[in-house]
C-alpha positions in Angstrom: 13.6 -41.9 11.2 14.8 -39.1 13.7 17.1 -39.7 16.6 14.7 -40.6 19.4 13.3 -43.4 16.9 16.8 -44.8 16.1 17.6 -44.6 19.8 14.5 -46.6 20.9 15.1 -49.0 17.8 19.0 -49.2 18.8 17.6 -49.9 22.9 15.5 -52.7 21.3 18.2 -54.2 19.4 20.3 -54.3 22.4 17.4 -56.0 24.5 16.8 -59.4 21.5 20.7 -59.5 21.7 21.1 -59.8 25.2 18.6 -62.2 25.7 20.4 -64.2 21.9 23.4 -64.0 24.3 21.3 -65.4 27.4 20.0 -68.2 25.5 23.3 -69.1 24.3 24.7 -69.4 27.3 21.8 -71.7 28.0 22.9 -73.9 25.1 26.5 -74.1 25.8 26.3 -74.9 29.7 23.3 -77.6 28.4 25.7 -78.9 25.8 28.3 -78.9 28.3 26.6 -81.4 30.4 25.6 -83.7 27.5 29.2 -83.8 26.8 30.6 -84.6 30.2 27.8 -87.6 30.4 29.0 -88.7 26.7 26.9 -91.7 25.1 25.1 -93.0 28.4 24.0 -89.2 28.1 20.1 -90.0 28.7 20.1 -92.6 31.7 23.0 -90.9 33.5 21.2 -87.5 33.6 18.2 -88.6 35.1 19.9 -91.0 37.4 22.1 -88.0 38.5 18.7 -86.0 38.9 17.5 -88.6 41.2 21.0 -87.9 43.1 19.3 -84.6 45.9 21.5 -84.7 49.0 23.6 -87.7 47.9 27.2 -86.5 49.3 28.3 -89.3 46.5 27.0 -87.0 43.5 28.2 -83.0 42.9 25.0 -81.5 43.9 25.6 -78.6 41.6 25.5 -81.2 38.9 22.9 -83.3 40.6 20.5 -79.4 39.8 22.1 -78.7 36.4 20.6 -82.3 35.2 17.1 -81.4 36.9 17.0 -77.8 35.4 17.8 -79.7 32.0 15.3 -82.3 32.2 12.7 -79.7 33.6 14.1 -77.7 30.4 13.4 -79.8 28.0 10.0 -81.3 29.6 12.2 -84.9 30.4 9.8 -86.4 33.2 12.7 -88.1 36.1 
């Protein structure tokens, strides 16, 4: 292998673990919200989904649980 093969196979290495790392992140801030939402976990994510523009809910959590459901194909 000479050096402009090991480069472009070291650039490609980079690239799967950035998006491993990406993914990841995914996981963590997904498993964060199933953790905050405990045992109810199922019912209280898509009730909080159903939550758009209710001053009542965190609206940052109200798209988190929408992202997640539309995520993991969950139909609200």
């Amino acid at each position: 292998m000479n050096d402009e093969e090991m480069e472009n196979r070291f650039g490609e290495l980079r690239d799967e673990l950035r998006a491993f790392k990406n993914e990841l992140d995914s996981v963590r801030e997904d498993l964060k919200l199933l953790l905050k939402h405990r045992s109810i976990a199922h019912r209280d994510i898509i009730d909080t989904a159903h939550q758009v523009g209710n001053r009542a809910f965190d609206q940052s959590d109200v798209q988190k649980c929408r992202e997640f459901l539309e995520k993991y194909n969950i139909r609200l």
